[in-house]
PyMOL commands that place a pseudoatom at each C-alpha (Angstrom):
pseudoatom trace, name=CA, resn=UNK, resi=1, chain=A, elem=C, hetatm=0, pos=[94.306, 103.830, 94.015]
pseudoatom trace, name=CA, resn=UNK, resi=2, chain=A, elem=C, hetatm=0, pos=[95.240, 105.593, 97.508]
pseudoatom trace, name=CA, resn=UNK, resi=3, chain=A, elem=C, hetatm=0, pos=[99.008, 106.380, 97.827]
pseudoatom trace, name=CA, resn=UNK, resi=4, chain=A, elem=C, hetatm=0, pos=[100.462, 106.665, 101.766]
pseudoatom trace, name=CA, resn=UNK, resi=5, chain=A, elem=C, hetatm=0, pos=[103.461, 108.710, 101.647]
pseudoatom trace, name=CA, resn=UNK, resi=6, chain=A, elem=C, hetatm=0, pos=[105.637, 108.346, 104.980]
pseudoatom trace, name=CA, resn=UNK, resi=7, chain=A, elem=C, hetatm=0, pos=[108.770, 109.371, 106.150]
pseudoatom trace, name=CA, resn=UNK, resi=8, chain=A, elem=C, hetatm=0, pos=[111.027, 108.341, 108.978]
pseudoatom trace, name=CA, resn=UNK, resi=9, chain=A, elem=C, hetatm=0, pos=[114.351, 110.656, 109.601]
pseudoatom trace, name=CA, resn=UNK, resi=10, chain=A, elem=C, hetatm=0, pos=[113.579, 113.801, 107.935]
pseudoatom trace, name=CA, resn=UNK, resi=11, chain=A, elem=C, hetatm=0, pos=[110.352, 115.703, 107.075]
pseudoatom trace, name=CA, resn=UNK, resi=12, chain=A, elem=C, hetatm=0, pos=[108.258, 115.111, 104.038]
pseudoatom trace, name=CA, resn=UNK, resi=13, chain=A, elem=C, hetatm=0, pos=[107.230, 118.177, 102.055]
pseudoatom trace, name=CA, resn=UNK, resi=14, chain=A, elem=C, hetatm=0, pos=[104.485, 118.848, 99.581]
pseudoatom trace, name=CA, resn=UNK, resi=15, chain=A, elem=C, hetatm=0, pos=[106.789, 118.836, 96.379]
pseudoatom trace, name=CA, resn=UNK, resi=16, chain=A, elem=C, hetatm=0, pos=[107.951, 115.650, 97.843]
pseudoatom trace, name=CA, resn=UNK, resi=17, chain=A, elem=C, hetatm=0, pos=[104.635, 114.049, 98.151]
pseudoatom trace, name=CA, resn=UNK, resi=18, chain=A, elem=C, hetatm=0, pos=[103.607, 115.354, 94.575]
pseudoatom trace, name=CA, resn=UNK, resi=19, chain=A, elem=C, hetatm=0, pos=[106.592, 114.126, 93.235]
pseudoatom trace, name=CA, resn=UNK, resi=20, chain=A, elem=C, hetatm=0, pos=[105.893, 110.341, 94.436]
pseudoatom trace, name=CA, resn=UNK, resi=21, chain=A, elem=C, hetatm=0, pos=[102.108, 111.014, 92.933]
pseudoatom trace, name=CA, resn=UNK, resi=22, chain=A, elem=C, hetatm=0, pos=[103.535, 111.924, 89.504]
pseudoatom trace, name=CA, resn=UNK, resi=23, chain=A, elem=C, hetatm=0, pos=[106.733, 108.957, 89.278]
pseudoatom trace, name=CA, resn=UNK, resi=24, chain=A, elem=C, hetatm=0, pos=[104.006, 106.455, 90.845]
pseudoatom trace, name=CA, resn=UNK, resi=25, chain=A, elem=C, hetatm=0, pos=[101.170, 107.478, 88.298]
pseudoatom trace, name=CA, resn=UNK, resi=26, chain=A, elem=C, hetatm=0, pos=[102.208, 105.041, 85.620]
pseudoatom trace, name=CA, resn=UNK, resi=27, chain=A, elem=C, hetatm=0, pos=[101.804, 102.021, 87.951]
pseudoatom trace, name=CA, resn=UNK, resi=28, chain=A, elem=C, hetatm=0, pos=[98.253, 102.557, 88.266]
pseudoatom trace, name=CA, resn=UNK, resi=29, chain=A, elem=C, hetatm=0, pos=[97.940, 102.469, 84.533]
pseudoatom trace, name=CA, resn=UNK, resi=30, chain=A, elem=C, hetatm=0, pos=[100.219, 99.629, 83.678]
pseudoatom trace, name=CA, resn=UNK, resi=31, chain=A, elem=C, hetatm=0, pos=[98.558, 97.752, 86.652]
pseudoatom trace, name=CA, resn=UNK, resi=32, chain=A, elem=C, hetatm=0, pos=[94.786, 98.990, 87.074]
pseudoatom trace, name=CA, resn=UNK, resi=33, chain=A, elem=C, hetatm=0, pos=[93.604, 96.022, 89.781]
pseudoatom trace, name=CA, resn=UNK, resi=34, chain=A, elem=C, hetatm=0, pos=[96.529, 98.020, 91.959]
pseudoatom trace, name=CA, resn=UNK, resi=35, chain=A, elem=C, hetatm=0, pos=[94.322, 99.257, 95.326]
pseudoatom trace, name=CA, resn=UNK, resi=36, chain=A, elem=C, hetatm=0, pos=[97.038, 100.881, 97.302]
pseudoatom trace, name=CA, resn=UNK, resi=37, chain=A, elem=C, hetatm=0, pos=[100.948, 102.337, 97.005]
pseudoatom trace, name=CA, resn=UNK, resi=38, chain=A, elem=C, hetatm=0, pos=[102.756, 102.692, 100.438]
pseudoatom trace, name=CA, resn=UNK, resi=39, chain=A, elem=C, hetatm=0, pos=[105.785, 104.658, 99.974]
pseudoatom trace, name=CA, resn=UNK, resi=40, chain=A, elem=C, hetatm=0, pos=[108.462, 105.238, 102.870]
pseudoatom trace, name=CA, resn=UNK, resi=41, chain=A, elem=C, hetatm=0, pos=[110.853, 107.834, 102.972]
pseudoatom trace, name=CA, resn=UNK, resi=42, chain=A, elem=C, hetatm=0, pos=[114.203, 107.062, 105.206]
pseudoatom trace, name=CA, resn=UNK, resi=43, chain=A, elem=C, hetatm=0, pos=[117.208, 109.322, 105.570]
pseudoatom trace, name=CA, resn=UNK, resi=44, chain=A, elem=C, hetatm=0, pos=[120.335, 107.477, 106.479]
pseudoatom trace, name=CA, resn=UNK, resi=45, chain=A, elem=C, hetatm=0, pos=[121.901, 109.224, 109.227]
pseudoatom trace, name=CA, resn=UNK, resi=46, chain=A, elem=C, hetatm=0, pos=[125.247, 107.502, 108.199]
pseudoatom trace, name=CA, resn=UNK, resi=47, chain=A, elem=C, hetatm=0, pos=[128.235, 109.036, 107.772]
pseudoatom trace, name=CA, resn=UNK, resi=48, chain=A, elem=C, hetatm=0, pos=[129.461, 106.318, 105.373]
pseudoatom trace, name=CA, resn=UNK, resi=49, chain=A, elem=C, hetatm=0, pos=[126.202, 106.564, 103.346]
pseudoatom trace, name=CA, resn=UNK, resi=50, chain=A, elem=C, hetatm=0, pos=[126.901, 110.359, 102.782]
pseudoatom trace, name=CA, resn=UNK, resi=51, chain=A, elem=C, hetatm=0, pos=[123.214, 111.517, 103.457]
pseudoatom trace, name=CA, resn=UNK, resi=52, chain=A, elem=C, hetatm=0, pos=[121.692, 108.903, 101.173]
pseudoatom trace, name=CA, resn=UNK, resi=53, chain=A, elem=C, hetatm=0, pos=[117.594, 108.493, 100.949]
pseudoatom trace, name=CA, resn=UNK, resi=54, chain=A, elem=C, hetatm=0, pos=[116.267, 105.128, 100.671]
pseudoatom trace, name=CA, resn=UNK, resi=55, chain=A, elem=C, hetatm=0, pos=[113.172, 104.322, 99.529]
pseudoatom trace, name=CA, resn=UNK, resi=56, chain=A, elem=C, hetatm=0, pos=[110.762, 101.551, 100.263]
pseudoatom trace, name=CA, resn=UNK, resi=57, chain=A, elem=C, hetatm=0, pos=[107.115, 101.013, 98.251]
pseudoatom trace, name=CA, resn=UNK, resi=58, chain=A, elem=C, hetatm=0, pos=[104.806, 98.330, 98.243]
pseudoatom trace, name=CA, resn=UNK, resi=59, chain=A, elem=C, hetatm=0, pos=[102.257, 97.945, 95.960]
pseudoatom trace, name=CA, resn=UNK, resi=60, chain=A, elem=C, hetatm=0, pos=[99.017, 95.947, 96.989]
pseudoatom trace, name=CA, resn=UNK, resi=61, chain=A, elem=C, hetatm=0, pos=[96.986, 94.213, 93.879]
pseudoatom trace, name=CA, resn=UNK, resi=62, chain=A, elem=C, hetatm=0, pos=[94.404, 91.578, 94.608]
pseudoatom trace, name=CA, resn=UNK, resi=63, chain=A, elem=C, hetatm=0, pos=[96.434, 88.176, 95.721]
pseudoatom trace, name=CA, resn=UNK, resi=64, chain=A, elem=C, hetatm=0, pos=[99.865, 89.868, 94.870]
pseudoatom trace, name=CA, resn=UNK, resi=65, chain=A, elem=C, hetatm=0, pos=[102.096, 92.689, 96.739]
pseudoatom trace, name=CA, resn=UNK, resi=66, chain=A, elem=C, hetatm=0, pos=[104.971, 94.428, 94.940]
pseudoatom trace, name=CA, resn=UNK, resi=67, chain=A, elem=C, hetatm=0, pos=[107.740, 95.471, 96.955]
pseudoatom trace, name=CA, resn=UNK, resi=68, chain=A, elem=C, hetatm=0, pos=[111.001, 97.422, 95.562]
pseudoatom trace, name=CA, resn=UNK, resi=69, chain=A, elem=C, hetatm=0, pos=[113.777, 99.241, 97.166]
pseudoatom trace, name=CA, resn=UNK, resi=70, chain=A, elem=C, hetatm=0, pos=[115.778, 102.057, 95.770]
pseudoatom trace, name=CA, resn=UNK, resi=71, chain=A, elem=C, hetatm=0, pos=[118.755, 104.377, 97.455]
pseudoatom trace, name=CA, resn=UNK, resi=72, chain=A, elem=C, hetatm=0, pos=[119.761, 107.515, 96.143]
pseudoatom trace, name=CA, resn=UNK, resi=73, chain=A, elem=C, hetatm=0, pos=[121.510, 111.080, 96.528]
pseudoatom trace, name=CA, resn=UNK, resi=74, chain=A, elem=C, hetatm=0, pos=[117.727, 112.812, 96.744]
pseudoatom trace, name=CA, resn=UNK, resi=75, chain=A, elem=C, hetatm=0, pos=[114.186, 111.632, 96.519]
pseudoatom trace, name=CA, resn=UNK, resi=76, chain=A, elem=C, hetatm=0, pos=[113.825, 112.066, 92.895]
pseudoatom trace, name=CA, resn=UNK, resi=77, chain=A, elem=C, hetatm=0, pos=[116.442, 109.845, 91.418]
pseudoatom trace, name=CA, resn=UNK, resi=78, chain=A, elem=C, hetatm=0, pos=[115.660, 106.993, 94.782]
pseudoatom trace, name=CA, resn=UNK, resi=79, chain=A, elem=C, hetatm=0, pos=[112.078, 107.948, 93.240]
pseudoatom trace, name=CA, resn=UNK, resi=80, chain=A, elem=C, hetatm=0, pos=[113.252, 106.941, 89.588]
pseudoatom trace, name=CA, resn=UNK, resi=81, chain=A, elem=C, hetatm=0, pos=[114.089, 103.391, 91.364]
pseudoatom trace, name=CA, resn=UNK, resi=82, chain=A, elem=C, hetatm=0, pos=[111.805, 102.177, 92.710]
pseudoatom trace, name=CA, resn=UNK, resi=83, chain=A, elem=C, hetatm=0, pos=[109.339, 102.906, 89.908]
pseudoatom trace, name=CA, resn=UNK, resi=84, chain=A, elem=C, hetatm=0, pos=[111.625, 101.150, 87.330]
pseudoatom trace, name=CA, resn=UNK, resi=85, chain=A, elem=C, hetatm=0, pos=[111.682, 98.004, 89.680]
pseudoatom trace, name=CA, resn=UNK, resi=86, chain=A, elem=C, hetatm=0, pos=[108.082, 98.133, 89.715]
pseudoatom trace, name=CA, resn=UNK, resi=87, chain=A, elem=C, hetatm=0, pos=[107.307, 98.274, 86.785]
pseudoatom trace, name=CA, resn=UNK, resi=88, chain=A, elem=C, hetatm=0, pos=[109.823, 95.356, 85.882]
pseudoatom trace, name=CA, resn=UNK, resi=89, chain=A, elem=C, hetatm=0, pos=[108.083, 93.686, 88.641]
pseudoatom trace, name=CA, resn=UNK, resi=90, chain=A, elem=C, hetatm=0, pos=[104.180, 94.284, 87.165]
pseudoatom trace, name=CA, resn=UNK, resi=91, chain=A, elem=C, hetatm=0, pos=[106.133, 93.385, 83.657]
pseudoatom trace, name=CA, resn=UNK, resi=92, chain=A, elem=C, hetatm=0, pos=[107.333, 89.952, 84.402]
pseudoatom trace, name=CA, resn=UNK, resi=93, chain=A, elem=C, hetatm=0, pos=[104.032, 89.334, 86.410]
pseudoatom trace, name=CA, resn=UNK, resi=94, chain=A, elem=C, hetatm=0, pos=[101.910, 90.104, 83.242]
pseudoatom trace, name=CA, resn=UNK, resi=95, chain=A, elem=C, hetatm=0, pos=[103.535, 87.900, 81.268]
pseudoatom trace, name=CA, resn=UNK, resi=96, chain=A, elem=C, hetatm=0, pos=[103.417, 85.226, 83.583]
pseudoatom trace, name=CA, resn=UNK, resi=97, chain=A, elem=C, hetatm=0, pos=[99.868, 85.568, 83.330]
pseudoatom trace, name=CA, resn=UNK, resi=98, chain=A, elem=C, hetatm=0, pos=[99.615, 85.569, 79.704]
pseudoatom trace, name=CA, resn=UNK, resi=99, chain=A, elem=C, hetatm=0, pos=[102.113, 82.850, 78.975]
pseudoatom trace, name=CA, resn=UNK, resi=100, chain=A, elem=C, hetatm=0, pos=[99.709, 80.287, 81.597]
pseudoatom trace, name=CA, resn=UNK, resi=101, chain=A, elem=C, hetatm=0, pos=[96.916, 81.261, 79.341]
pseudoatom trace, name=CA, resn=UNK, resi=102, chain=A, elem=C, hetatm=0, pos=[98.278, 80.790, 76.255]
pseudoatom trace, name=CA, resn=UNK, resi=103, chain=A, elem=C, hetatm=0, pos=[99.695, 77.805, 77.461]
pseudoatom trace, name=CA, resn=UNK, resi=104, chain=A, elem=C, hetatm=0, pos=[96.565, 75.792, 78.724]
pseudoatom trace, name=CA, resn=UNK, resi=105, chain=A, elem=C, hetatm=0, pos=[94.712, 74.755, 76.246]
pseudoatom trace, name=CA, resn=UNK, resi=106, chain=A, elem=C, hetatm=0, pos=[97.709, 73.693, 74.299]
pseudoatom trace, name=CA, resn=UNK, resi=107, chain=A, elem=C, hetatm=0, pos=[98.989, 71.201, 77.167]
pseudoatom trace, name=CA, resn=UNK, resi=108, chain=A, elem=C, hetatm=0, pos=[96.445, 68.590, 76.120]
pseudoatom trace, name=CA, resn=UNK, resi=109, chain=A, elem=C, hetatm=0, pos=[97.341, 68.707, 72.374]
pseudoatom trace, name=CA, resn=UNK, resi=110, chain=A, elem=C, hetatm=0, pos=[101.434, 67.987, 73.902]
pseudoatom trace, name=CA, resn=UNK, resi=111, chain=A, elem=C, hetatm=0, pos=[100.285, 65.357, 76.219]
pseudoatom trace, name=CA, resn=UNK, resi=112, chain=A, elem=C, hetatm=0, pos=[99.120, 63.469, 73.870]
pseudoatom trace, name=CA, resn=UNK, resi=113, chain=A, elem=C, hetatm=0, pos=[95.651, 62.496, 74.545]
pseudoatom trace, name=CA, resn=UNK, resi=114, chain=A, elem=C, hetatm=0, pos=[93.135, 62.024, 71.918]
pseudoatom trace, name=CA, resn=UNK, resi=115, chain=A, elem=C, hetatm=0, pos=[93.156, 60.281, 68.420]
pseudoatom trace, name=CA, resn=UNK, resi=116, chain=A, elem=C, hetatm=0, pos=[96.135, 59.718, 66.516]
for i in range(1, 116): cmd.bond("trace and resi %d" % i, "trace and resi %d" % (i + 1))
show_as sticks, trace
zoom trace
């Protein structure tokens, strides 16, 4: 899986870009069709947002992209976001998946077709 780490407002360091290896590690395991993690780094320039970082990721899988969004007072808890989302997001898509499968072979028993 090949993670691109960008930033836009403020200068990405080495501890940064480890850090989003490490937090974004567990994707690639709970999701091991992912090919590719794009991870954006913005620093609001705001005075009302206080210095905030936001985060943006995208996750690319085969026929599916995973997108999340997370704001924060440093890159570590905006980080913590964005992962949590995404893995919600991977969550809910697995079991999508698993409920159609159960599910198909039982629709002809419910529609009523056959003897009886």
């Amino acid at each position: 899986m090949d993670l691109h780490v960008t930033a836009r407002g403020t200068r990405l360091t080495d501890q940064a870009r480890r850090l989003a290896e490490h937090k974004l590690a567990r994707l690639s395991r709970m999701e091991p069709r992912a090919t590719r993690i794009e991870v954006e780094v913005l620093a609001e320039h705001n005075p009302r947002l206080n210095g905030t970082v936001r985060i943006e990721a995208a996750l690319d899988v085969p026929r599916k992209t995973f997108r999340a969004r997370g704001d924060g007072p440093t890159i570590d808890v905006a980080l913590d976001v964005v992962a949590e989302r995404l893995e919600r997001q991977i969550r809910d898509h697995h079991g999508k998946r698993r409920k159609r499968k159960v599910a198909s072979p039982n629709r002809l028993k419910s529609a009523g077709v056959g003897p009886g």
